[in-house]
N, C-alpha and C positions, 0 to 999 in steps of 0.2 A: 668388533663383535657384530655379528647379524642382527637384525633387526626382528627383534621378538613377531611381528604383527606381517612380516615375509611368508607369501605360500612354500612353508618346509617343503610341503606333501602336496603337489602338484598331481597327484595321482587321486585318480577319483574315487578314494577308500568307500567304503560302502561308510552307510548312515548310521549311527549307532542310536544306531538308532538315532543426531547431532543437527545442528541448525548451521547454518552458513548462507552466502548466497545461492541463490539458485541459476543453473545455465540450461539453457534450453540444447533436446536434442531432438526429441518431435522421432518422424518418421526419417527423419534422415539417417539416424542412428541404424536403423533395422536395415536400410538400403546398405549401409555398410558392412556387411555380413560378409566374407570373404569365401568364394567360391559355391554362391547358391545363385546361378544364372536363374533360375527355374521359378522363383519364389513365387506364389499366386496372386498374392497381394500385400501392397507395406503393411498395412496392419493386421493382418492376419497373421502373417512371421514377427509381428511384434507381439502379439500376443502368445505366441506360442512361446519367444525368448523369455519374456518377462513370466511365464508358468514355469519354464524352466530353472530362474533363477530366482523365484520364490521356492522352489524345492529343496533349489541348490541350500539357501538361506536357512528353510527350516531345519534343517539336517548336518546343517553344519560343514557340507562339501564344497571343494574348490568348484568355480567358477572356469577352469582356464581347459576350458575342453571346445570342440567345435558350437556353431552355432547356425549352419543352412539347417534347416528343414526335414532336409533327410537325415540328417547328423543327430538333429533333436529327437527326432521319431525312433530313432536306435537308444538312441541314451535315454528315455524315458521305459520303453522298453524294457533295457534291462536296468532297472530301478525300479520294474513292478513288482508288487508281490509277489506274482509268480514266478517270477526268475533269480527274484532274490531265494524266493523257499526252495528253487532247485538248486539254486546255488549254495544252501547253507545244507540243504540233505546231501548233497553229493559232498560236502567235507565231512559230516558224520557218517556218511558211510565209508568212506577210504579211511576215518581213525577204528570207526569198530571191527574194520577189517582184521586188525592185531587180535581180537579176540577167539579169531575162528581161526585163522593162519594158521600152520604147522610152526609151534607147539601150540595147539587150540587148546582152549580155556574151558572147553566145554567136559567137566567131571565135578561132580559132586563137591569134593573135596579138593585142596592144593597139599596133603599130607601126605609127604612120598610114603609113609606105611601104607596107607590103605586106598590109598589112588586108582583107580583103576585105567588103563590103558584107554586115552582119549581118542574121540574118534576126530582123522585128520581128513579133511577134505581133499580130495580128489586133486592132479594137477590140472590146471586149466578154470576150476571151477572162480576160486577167490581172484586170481587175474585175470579171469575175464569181467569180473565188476570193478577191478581195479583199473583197469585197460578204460571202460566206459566214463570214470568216473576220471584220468587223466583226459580225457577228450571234452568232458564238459570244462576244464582247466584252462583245455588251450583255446576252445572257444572265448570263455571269459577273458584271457591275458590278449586274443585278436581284438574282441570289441574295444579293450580299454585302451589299448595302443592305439585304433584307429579313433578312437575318440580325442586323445590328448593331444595326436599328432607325431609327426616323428620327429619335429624337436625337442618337446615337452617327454617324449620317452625318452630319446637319448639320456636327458638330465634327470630320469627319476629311476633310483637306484634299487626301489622298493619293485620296479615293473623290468628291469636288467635281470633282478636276483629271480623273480616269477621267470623269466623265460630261462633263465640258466638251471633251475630247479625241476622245469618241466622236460627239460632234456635229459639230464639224469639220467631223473625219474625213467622216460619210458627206454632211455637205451638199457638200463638195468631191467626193466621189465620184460624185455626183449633178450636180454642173455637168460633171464629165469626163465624162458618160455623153451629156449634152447637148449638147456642145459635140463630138460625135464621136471625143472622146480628142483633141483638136488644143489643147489649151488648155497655154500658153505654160509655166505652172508649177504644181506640183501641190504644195500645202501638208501634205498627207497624209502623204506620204513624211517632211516630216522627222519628223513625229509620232508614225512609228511604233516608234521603240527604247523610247517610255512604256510600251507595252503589256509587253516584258520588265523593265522597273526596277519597275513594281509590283506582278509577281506574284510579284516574292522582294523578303521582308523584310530582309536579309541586304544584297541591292543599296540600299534605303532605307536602313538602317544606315548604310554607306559612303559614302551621298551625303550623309548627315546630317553625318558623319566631317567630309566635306570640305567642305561647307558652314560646318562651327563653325570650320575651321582654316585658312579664307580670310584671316580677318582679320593674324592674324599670318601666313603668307605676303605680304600682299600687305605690311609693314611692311619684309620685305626687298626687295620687287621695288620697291618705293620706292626703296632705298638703292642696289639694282643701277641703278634708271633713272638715277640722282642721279651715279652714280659712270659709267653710259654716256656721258651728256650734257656732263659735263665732258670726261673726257677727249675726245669728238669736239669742241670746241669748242678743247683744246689743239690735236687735229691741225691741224683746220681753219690754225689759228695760224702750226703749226710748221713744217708743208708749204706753203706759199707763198711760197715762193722764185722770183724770174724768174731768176735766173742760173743757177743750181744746177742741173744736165739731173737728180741724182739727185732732188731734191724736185722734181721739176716733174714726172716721169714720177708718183713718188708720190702727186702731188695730181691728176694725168689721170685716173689710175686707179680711186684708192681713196677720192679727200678732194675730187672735182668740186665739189661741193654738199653741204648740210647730209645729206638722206636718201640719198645714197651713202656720208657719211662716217658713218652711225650704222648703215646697213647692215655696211658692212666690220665695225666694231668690236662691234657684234652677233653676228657670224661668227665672228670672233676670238674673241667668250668664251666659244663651245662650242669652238674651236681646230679648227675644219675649215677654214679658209683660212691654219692657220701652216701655215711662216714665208712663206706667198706676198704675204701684205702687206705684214710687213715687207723684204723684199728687195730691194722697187726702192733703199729709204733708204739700209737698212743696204749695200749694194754702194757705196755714196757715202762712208757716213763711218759707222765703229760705233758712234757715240753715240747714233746714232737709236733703237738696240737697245734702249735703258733707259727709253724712253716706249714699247714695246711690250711690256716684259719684267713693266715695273712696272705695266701696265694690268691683264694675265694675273693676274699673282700675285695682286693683289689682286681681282678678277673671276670669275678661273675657281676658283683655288685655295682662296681665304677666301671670298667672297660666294657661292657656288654651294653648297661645303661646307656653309656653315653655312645654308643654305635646305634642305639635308637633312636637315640635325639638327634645327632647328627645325620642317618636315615630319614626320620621324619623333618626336619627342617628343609635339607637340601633335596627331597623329593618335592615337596610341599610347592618348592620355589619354580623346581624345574618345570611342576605342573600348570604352573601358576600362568608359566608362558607359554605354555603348549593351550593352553584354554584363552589365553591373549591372543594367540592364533585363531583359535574357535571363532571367536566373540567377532573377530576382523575379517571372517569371512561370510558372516552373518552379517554383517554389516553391508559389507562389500556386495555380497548378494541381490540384500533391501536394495541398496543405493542404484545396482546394473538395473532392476526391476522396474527402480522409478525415471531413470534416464529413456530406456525404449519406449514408456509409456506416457513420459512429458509432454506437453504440448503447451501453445502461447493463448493466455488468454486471451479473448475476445472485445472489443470493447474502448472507451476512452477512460475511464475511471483508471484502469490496472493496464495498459499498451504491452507493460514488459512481462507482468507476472507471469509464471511459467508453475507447471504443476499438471498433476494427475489428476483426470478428470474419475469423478468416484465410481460413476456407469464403468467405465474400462474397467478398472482395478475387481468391480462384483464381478463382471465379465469373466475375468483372468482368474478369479479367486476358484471359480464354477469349474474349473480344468485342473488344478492342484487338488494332488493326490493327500489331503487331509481329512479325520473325520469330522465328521457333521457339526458335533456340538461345538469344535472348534470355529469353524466354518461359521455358525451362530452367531457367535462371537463378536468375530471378527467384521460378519456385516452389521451387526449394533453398532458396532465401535466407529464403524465407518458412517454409518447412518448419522450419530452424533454429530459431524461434523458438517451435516446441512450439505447443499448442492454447490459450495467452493471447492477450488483446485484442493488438492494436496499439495502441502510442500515436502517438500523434503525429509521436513521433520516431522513431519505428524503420519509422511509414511514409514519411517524406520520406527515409530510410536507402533506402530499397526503388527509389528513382527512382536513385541512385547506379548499380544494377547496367546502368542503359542505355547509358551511358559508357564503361563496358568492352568491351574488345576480345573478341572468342569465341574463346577459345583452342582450334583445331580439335584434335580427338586424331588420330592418325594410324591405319589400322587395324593389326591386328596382322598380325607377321611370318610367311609358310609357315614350319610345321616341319617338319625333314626329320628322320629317323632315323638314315642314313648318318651316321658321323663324318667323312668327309671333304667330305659336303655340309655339313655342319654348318659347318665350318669354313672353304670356300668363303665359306658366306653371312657370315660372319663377316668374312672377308677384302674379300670385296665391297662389304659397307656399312658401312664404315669409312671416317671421314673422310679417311683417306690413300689410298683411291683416288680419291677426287674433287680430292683435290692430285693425282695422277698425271693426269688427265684435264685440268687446268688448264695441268699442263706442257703436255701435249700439243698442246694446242689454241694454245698458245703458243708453240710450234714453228710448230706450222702459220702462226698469224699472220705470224712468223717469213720463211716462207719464200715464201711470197706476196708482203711486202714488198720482200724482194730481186729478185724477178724484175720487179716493178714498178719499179727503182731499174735494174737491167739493159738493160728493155725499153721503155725510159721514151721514146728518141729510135727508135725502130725502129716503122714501120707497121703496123697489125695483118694485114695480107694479108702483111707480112714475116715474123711472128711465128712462130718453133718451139714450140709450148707442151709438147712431149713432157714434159719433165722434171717440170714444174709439174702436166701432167697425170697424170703416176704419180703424184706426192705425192698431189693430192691422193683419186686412187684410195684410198690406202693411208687416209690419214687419214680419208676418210669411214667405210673400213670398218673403222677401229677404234673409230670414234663409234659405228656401228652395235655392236659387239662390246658399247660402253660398256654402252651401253643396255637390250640383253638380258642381259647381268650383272645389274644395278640392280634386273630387274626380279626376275627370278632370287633375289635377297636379298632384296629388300623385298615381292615380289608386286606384281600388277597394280596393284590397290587402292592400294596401300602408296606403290609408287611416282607413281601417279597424284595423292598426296593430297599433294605438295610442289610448290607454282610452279615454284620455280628446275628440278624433272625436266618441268613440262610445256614449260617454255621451251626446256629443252635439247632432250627428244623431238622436238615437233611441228619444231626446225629442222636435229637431225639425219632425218627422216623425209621432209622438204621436200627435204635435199640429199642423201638417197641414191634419190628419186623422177627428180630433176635429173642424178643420174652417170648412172644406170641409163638414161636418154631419150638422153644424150650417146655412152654406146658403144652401142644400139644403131642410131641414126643417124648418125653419124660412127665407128663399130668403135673399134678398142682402140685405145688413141697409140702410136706409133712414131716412129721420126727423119725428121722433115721431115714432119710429121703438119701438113697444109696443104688440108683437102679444102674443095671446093665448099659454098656454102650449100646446104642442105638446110631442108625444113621451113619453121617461122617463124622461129627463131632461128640464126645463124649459130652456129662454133663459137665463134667470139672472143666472142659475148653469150653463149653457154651459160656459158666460160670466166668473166665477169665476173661472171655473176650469181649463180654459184656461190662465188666469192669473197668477193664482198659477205654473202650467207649466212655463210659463214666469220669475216669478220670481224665481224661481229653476235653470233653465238654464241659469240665469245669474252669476251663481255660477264658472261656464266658467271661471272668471277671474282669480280664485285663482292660478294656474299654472303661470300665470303671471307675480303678483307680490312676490316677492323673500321670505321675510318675512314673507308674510302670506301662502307660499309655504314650509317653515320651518315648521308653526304650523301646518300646515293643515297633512302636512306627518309626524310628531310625535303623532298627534290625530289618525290617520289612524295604525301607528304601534303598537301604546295603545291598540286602537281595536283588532288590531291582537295577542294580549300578554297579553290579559287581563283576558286572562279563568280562571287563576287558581284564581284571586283574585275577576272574576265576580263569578267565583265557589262557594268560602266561602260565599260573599256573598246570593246566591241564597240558600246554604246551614240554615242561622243564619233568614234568610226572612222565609223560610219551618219552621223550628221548632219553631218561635216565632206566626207565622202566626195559627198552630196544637194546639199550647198553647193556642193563646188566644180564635178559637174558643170554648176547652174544656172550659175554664175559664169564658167566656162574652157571648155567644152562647143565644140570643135570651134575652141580657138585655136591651136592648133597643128598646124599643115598639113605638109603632103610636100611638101620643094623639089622644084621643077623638074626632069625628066630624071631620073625614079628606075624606068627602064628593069630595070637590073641590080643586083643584091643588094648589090653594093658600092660605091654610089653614091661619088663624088670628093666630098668633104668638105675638101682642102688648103686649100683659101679660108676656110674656117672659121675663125674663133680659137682659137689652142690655148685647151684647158681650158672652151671653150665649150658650151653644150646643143647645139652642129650638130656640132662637132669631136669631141665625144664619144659622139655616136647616141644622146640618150637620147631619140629618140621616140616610145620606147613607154611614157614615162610623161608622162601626158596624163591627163584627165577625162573623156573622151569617150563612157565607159559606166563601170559602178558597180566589175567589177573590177576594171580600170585605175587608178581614182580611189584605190580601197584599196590598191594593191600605191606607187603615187604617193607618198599619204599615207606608207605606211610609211618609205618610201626619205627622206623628210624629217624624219621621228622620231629614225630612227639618225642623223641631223647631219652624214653625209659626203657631200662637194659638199652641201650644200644651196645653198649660197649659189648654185650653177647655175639652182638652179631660180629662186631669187628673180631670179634676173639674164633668163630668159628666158622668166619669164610678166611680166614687167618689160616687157619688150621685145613681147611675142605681142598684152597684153592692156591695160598701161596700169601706174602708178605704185601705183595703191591695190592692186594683186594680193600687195603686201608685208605687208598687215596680216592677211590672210587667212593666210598662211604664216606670220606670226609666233608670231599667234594660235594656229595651231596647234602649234609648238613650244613654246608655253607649258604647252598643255593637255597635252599628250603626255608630251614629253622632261623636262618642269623638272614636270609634278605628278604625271603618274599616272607615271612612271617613277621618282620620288621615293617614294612611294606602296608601289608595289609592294618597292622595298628594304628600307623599314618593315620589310614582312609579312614579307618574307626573314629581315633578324634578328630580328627578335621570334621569328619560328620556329624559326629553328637554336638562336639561345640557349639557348628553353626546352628545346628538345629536347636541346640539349650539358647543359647544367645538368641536366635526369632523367637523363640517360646516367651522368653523373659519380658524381649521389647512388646511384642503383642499384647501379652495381659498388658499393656500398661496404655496399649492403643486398643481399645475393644473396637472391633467391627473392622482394624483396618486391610486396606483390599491385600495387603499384603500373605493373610491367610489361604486367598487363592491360589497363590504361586505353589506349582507342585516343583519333591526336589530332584533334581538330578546330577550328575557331578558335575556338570557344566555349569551349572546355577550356585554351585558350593563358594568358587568364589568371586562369582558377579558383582558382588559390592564392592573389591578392591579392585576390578582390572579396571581399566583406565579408558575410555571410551577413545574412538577416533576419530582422526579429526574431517571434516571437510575435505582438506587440500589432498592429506592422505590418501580418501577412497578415491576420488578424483583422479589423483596420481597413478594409481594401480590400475584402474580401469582403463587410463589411456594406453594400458601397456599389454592390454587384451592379444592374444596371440591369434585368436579368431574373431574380432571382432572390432569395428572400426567406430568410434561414437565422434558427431559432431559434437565441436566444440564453437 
C-alpha cells in the first residue's frame, strides 16, 4: 500500500482555502535552483523560495512545482487574489450559464399550465461567454502545466483529465456554433461541474474519500439488493390470491409484475409509501402486517443504519489520510522554508549550530500573502525567542500560530467623570441587562404569537391590528432605548466591535426605519385602524414584515444560552467547511439535473382545458402526480430540474414521480430516479452526517476538556476540517521530510 504522507496530488490544487538534528544548507541550497541562470542575488532567490514555501505551507499545497525566479513570480501570480477571484467567477459563470441556455429558466413559474413561453437567448449570445470563459480554462491548465513541469504533468491524472475536458469542451462548442445552436445535445454542459472539482483540493480529497469507500458501500447495497429481491419475490407469492378481494386489490396495485413489486418495496425502505401499501392486505387480515413489518425492520432500521455507520467509519478513515497528507505538506513546506533560510552560526561557543536567523524569517514573513493580525502574531511568537537561531523545531512551532483564531480585543470604554455616569455605564454594560433585553424581546415574541393564534381564522381586510400595533410601538422603542444605552457604556467603537450588537443594531435600525414609514403613511393606530393601501406596501405587509424582523431578532438569545451556543457555533463552522462537500454536491445536482432535462425535457404536458387556475382534477387518482398538481416539477429547464431533483432526495411521495414519469415517458425512467436516490439520499446524505458528528464530537469533547482547563490557549485555535483531526494524525518524522525534499524535482538542497 502507499504511503499515506506521499504527494497523492502533485498538482497545484488551489488553497482551500518535529525536533531532529539539524544540517546546514545556507545559500547553497538556493544556488541549486535548476534552470535560473539569471538569478540577481543568493539571497534574494532565497528569500523569495522560502515566501513561496511558507504559502505553499499555509495553504496546504504541494511544494513540487518550479522554483527560478521567474517561475516563482508566475506562481505567486496566479495564487493572488485576483486571479484566484477570476478564476472562481469564471466557473460560476459557465455553471449559471445552464440557467439562461435554451431551455432558460427565466419565467415566473416552472408549471407547464401557466408557464408562459420563456425567452431564449439569441445564438451566439451564451457561447460567446461560454467561449471566453473556456479560454480563461486553458489559460489556467498552461500556467499549471508549465509550473509542475512536464514530468510531474505526465504523472498527474487530475491535469490529463483538465486538458482532455477542455478539448471536448471546445470542439463541441465549435459543432454548436456550426450547426447554428440547433444541435440535439450538448456534451459540454455535463462536463462542466470538472471545472469546479479541480480547482479545490479539498473537493478531490472528498471524491478520493468516496471513491476508496465504494467498495464497502457497495458490500451492503449488495446485502440491501439481496434482502429487496427476496422479499419481492415472497410478495409476488403471497399476494396472489384469486379469491381473496383483499390480495387481489394488493397485488393490482403494488405486486402487478416483478418491476412494480420491487418498485413498491423500494419505496417502503425509505417508508414514503407506509402504511399505504400495506393497507389493502392488512384491511383483509392482520397477518399480512408481519411480512411488511418484518421487511422494515430489517431494511430500513438495520440495513440502512448500518450503511451509515459503515459510511461514516470508512469515510472518517479515508479522510483521515487524505488530511495525513495535509498535515505532511505543511510540514514539508515549514521544513523546505527553513533549509533555504539556514545558515551556520557564528562563533566558538556553537561552530556547528545551524538555524534561521530571526531578521530573515521577519524579512520573508513581510512578502507572505497573510493577513495582518496573523502576521502579529507570528512576529510575537518570533520576538519571544530572543536573537538565537531558529531550529528546526521552533520554526515548524511558528506555522502553529496560523491555526489560531485572532482573538479581537475590543476597544476601550469612554470614561466619564460623573459618578452617576460612572455608574450608569456600569449598570448598562452588564450582562444583566442584555438578560433584561432577552426578556423583553421575548415578551414581544410573546405577544405577536397570540395575536397570530387570535387572528389566525379572521381575513386581513378584517384585521384590527391596533393592539398589536402599540406593542409593537412600544417595543421597538425600547430596542431603540436599548441600543443608545449600549452604546452610551461601551462607545461607538466598543459597541460596534461585538457581532451579536451589530446583528441586534442594524435589525433594530431596519425596524424602527419600518414603524417610523408605517405612522407616517398610515398615522398612529387607533380602534378599527383599517385604512386604504397606500404606497407599495399595505398596512397588513408593513404589519408582517415588521414581525418577521421581530422574530428574527429574537434570535439574540442564542449567545446566551450555553448549549445552544455549542450548536449554533458548530452549525456556523459547518458553514464555513462545508465547500468541498456542498461542492460535490452541487457537482452530482449539475449532471443529474443535464441528464434529466436531455432525458424528460418537455414529457409532461398540460391536460386539456386549463383555461382557469383551478383546473377539475376529480378524475384524477387520488394520491396521483394529476390529483396532486405537481406539474411544476418537470425538467423542462435547468431550475425546474433542480428544485425536481430535490423534491426526490427528501423521499416524500417520491414514488409519485416514479409512478408518472413511468407513465409520461416509458419504464426505464425508474433507473434514473433510482440512480439518483442512491447518490443523493443513501451517500452524500450519509456523507454529510459523517461531517456532522465528526464535528460536533470534536467540538463537545474541546468544550468539555476546556471548562476543566480555564484559560487554556487552546480556546484560540479556530476550526477547520483540517484541524478536525489533528490530535490523532501522527506527526513526521525528521528523516521523512528530509527524504522528500532531497527528491525536489526543481530544486537541489545541499546536504
Amino acid at each position: 500500500m502507499a504511503d499515506p504522507r506521499a504527494e497523492s496530488e502533485p498538482l497545484l490544487g488551489r488553497a482551500r482555502g518535529g525536533s531532529g538534528h539539524d544540517w546546514a544548507a545556507g545559500s547553497a541550497a538556493c544556488r541549486g535552483v535548476r534552470g535560473d541562470p539569471g538569478a540577481a542575488s543568493p539571497w534574494d532567490l532565497c528569500f523569495d523560495q522560502a515566501t513561496v514555501f511558507i504559502e505553499d505551507a499555509i495553504q496546504y499545497r504541494s511544494i513540487n512545482h518550479r522554483m527560478d525566479a521567474r517561475s516563482m513570480w508566475l506562481y505567486r501570480l496566479y495564487y493572488s487574489n485576483t486571479c484566484q477571484w477570476i478564476l472562481s467567477f469564471t466557473i460560476f459563470l459557465i455553471l449559471f450559464l445552464a440557467f439562461i441556455e435554451t431551455p432558460s429558466s427565466l419565467t415566473s413559474t416552472a408549471d407547464v399550465r401557466y408557464r408562459s413561453p420563456p425567452w431564449d437567448p439569441p445564438c451566439g449570445l451564451t457561447e460567446s461567454i461560454e467561449g471566453l470563459c473556456l479560454l480563461v480554462f486553458v489559460a489556467d491548465v498552461s500556467v499549471k502545466s508549465y509550473l509542475v513541469g512536464w514530468a510531474q504533468f505526465q504523472k498527474n491524472l487530475w491535469l490529463l483529465a483538465y486538458m482532455v475536458v477542455l478539448v471536448v469542451s471546445l470542439m463541441d462548442w465549435i459543432v454548436s456554433l456550426g450547426l447554428v445552436c440547433q444541435e440535439p445535445l450538448r456534451i459540454r454542459r455535463l462536463l462542466r461541474p470538472f471545472f469546479l472539482m479541480q480547482n479545490s483540493s479539498m473537493m478531490k480529497k472528498t471524491l478520493k474519500c468516496i471513491r476508496s469507500s465504494l467498495p464497502e458501500m457497495a458490500s451492503v447495497m449488495l446485502l440491501l439488493a439481496l434482502h429487496l429481491c427476496v422479499f419481492t419475490m415472497f410478495g409476488m407469492l403471497l399476494f396472489t390470491g384469486e379469491k381473496d378481494d383483499g390480495q387481489d386489490r394488493e397485488r393490482l396495485i403494488y405486486f402487478r409484475n416483478l418491476p412494480e413489486a420491487l418498485t413498491s418495496l423500494l419505496v417502503l425502505l425509505t417508508t414514503a409509501n407506509n402504511p399505504d401499501v400495506m393497507t389493502p392486505a392488512y384491511s383483509r387480515n392482520r397477518a399480512y402486517a408481519i411480512f411488511f413489518i418484518v421487511f422494515t425492520l430489517i431494511g430500513s432500521l438495520f440495513l440502512m443504519n448500518l450503511l451509515t455507520a459503515i459510511i461514516y467509519n470508512q469515510f472518517r478513515g479515508y479522510l483521515m489520510k487524505s488530511f495525513q497528507t495535509s498535515l505532511f505538506r505543511r510540514r514539508l513546506g515549514a521544513r523546505a522554508a527553513y533549509e533555504v533560510l539556514s545558515k551556520t552560526a557564528e562563533g566558538e561557543a556553537h561552530p556547528q549550530r545551524v538555524g534561521v536567523k530571526p531578521q530573515d524569517f521577519l524579512q520573508v514573513l513581510q512578502k507572505v500573502q497573510l493577513d495582518s493580525a496573523h502576521k502579529q502574531a507570528i512576529v510575537e511568537k518570533v520576538c519571544s525567542y530572543g536573537d538565537d537561531l531558529l531550529s528546526a523545531d521552533e520554526f515548524q512551532k511558528l506555522f502553529n500560530e496560523f491555526d489560531k483564531r485572532v482573538i479581537k480585543e475590543h476597544p476601550p470604554r469612554p470614561e466619564y467623570g460623573s459618578p452617576f455616569l460612572q455608574s450608569a455605564q456600569f449598570l448598562f454594560s452588564h450582562r444583566y441587562f442584555d438578560y433584561l433585553g432577552n426578556f423583553i424581546a421575548l415578551g414581544n415574541l410573546v405577544s405577536v404569537s397570540v395575536f397570530l393564534v387570535m387572528d389566525a381564522d379572521v381575513l386581513p381586510e378584517d384585521r384590527d391590528d391596533f393592539v398589536l400595533g402599540i406593542l409593537n410601538c412600544v417595543f421597538i422603542l425600547y430596542y431603540v432605548l436599548e441600543l443608545l444605552l449600549k452604546v452610551f457604556a461601551l462607545g461607538l467603537p466598543g459597541y460596534l466591535s461585538y457581532s451579536s450588537n451589530l446583528f441586534d443594531g442594524l435589525l433594530t435600525i431596519v425596524l424602527l426605519v419600518l414603524e417610523i414609514s408605517t405612522l407616517a403613511v398610515y398615522r398612529f393606530p387607533h380602534p378599527g385602524w383599517k385604512p386604504e393601501m397606500l404606497g407599495l406596501l399595505s398596512l397588513w405587509d408593513m404589519a408582517r414584515l415588521v414581525n418577521m424582523l421581530i422574530v428574527f431578532r429574537f434570535l439574540r438569545i442564542i449567545p446566551s444560552m450555553k448549549l445552544m451556543a455549542v450548536v449554533a457555533s458548530t452549525i456556523l463552522d459547518l458553514i464555513k467547511n462545508m465547500r468541498a462537500f456542498g461542492g460535490i454536491l452541487v457537482v452530482v445536482y449539475y449532471v443529474f439535473a443535464i441528464m434529466g432535462i436531455n432525458l424528460f425535457r418537455g414529457v409532461v404536458v398540460a391536460p386539456p382545458g386549463n383555461g382557469s387556475l383551478a383546473p377539475d382534477n376529480s378524475s384524477a387518482p387520488c394520491g396521483s402526480f394529476e390529483q396532486l398538481e405537481y406539474w411544476a416539477n418537470n425538467f423542462d429547464d435547468f431550475a425546474a430540474a433542480l428544485i425536481t431533483l430535490w423534491n426526490v432526495m427528501v423521499v416524500n411521495n417520491w414514488q409519485v414521480f416514479l409512478d408518472a414519469y413511468r407513465r409520461y415517458s416509458g419504464p426505464w425512467s425508474k433507473i434514473y430516479f433510482v440512480l439518483w436516490w442512491l447518490v443523493s439520499s443513501v451517500i452524500w446524505v450519509n456523507l454529510f452526517l459523517a461531517l456532522i458528528l465528526e464535528h460536533f464530537l470534536h467540538k463537545w469533547d474541546r468544550r468539555t476538556h476546556l471548562q476543566s482547563l480555564a484559560g487554556d490557549q487552546e480556546t484560540s485555535y479556530q476550526m477547520s476540517v483540517e484541524l478536525l483531526f489533528r490530535d490523532v494524525l501522527e506527526e513526521p518524522t525528521e528523516e521523512e521530510l528530509v527524504e522528500k525534499l532531497s527528491h525536489h524535482p526543481h530544486l537541489q538542497l545541499c546536504r
